[in-house]
N, C-alpha and C positions, 0 to 999 in steps of 0.2 A: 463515697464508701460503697462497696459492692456490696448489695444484697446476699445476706447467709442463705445458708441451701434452704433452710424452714422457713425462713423471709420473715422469721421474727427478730428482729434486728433491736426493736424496743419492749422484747419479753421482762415483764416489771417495772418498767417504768411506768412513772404515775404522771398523765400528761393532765394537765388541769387547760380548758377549753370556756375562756371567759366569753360571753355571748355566744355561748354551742349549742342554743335550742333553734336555730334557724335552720332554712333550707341548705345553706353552705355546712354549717356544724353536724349533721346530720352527715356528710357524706361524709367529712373530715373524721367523724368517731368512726366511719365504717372503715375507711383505709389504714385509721392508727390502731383498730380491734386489728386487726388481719396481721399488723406489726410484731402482734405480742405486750404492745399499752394497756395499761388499766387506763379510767379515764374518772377526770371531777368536771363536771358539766355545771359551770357557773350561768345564772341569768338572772332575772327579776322574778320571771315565772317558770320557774324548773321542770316544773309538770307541762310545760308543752314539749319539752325532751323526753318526756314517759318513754313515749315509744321504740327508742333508745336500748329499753331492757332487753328486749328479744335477742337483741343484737349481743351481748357479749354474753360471757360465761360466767355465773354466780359468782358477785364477791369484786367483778370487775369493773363496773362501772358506779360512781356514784352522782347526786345529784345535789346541789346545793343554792342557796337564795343567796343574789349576790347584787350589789347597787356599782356602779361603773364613779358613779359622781360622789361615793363615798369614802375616802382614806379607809377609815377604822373597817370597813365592809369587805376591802380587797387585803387586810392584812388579816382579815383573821380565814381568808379560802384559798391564799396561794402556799401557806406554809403545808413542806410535806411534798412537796410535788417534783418530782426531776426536771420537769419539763412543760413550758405554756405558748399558748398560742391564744392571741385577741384577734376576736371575733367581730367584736360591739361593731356598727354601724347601725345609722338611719339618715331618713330622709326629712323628718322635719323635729321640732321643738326643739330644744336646746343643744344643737349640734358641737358647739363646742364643749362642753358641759361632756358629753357622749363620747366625741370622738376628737375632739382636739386636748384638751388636758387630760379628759379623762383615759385615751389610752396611753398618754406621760406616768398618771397616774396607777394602772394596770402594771406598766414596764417598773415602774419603781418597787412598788408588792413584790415583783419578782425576781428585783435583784436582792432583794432586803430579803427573798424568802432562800436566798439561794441558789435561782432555780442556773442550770446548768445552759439552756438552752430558749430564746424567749422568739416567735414569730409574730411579727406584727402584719394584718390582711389591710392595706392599703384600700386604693382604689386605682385604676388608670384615668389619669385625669388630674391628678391631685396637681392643687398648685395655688401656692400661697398670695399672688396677685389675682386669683380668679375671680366677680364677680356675686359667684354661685356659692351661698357661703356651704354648700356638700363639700366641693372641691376644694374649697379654702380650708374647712376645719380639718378636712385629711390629711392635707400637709403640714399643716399646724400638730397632726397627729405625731405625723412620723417625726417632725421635727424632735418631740416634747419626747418619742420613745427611742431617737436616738440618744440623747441627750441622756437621760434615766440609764440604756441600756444600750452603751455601745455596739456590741457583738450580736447586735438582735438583726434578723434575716427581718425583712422589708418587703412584702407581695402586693404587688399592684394589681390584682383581678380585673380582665375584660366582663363586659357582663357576661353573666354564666350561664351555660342552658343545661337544660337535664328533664327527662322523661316528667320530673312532677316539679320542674323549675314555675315560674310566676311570667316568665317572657316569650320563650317559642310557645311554651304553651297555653301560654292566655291567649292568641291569636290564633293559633289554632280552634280555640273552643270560639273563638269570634265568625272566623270564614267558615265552619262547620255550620253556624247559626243563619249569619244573616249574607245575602243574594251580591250587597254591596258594602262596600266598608271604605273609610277615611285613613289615610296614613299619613301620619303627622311626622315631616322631615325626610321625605319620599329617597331622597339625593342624600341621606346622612348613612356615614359609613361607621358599621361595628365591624368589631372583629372577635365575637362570642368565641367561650373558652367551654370545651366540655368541663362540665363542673368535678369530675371524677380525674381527668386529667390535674387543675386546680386543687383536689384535696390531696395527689400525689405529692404536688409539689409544697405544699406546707409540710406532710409524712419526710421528705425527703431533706428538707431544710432541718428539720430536727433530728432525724438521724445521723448528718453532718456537720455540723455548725462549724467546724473546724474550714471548711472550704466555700461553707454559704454566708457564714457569720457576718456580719459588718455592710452585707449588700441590698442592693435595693432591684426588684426582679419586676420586671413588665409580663403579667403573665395572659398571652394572648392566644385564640385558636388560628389555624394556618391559611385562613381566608377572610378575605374583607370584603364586606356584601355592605349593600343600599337598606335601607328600610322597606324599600319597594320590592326589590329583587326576594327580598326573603319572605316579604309575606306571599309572593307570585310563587316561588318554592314550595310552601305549605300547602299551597292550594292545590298546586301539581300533584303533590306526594299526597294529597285525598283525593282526588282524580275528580276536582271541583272546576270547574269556570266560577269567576269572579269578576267584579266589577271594581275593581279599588279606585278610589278618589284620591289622587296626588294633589294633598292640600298645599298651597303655598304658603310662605313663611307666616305672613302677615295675618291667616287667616288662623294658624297653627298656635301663634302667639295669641289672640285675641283669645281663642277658645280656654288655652290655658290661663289666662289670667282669670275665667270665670268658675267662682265659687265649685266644688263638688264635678270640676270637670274629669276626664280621666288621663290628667297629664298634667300634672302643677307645672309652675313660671319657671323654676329649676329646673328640674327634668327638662321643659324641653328644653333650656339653655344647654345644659348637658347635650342633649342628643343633636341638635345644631351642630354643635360644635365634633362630634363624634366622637365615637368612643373606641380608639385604635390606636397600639404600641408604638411608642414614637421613633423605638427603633435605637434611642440613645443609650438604652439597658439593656443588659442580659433578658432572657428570660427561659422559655421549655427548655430551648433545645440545652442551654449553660445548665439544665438542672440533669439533664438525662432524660427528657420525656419527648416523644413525639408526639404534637400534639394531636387529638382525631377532631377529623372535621364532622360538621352538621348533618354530611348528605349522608356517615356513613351511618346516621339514628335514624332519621328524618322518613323514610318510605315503613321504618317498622313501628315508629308511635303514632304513624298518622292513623293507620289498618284502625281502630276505634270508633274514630270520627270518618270514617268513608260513607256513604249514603248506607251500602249495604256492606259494613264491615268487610271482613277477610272475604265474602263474596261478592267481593265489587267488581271485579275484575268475570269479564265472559268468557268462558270456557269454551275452545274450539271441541266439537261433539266431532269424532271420526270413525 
């Protein structure tokens, strides 16, 4: 569907955004405010969405307490709403509970509510043989929210980056700190999705459902980098020398299996294995978005962290 001239395309619609107090839900209310959506911001804890307010116009946004592992919880916050999109993910405790039944159960609220239009945020990776039960309970997700909700659009997210994402820029504030640093799966390949690109495309799945409806979308950014190669990028783009340590596998493994490490036994199984479009789905370019790549953010959120800020760089005197 072609963008109207005002690009409010969902002026009064009520998009209800279960698990919308995260760093994904957060841009996603910012691309569906700009639509013309009111928005219902479901979570456990609602008030870490506060911040939320600034962003819309009196009367547009609301905020609500909401349980994923609940029935009677998700039928009494989806009624009312034109339109929803499940958010819920996590990485540990009762994964299936969160994201395997429970977003069956999400998609069912929202056929029973009505709702016109239902987006479920997968993962890339998902897959019900897998090991890792992250990747298993996701596909068990999508299974559970096909099943419940035929017509529901299906987003498999690359990992995401964004100026206050938790990935490029946790490693940034790492190589800013310290002289040398560990890269755990030096040789494993992402292929990061600008996070603004990604809330596009959930905005644009809901605008159409008529052409997106029933599909399962791989949503990748347009470059596939090493773990090594991007933290070497980062360092570049702070005008750092660095010492990175290419840990081998065995040593990468050990580390994560120890208590309070900073990489649990998942994760790195995950990141081994990589995290890149398999290429068997659609994804941007089938949505209408080109996706942007890292290096065209990367030299202006680094300026921060440079030794000497925006005067890092030596100015020819003439």
């Amino acid at each position: 569907m072609a963008r109207l001239k005002d690009g409010k395309e969902l002026f009064g619609k009520l998009v209800t955004l279960v698990g919308g107090s995260g760093f994904f839900g957060e841009h996603v209310a910012q691309e569906l405010l700009t639509r013309g959506a009111r928005l219902r911001i479901v979570s456990r804890a609602p008030e870490k969405a506060f911040r939320l307010r600034t962003l819309a116009p009196l009367g547009a946004i609301q905020f609500v307490r909401g349980d994923v592992t609940k029935p009677q919880s998700l039928a009494a916050v989806l009624p009312g709403s034109d339109l929803a999109v499940n958010l819920v993910g996590a990485f540990k405790g009762d994964l299936d509970a969160v994201q395997g039944k429970g977003a069956g159960l999400i998609a069912a609220a929202a056929r029973d509510a009505g709702v016109s239009a239902f987006v479920h945020v997968s993962a890339i990776g998902a897959d019900t043989e897998s090991a890792v039960g992250y990747a298993r309970s996701k596909a068990d997700g999508e299974a559970a929210v096909r099943s419940a909700f035929p017509s529901a659009t299906i987003l498999r997210p690359a990992i995401l980056f964004g100026q206050d994402d938790n990935f490029v820029m946790m490693f940034a504030r790492l190589i800013a700190r310290f002289p040398a640093l560990p890269v755990f799966g030096p040789e494993a390949n992402v292929q990061p999705v600008f996070v603004d690109d990604a809330a596009e495309a959930v905005a644009l799945a809901l605008v159409d459902p008529v052409a997106h409806g029933g599909k399962t979308f791989e949503i990748a950014g347009p470059e596939v980098i090493t773990m090594l190669a991007l933290n070497e990028r980062i360092a570049a783009a702070q005008h750092r020398e660095r010492g990175f340590i290419a840990l081998p596998d065995a040593a990468s493994g050990l580390i994560a299996s120890i208590p309070f490490s900073p990489i649990s036994a998942d994760q790195w199984k995950l990141l081994k294995a990589g995290n890149v479009a398999s290429g068997a789905l659609p994804g941007l370019k089938e949505l209408g978005i080109a996706p942007r790549p890292l290096e065209l953010f990367l030299d202006r959120w680094m300026v921060p962290l440079r030794k000497n800020g925006r005067f890092a760089d030596k100015l020819t005197v003439r």
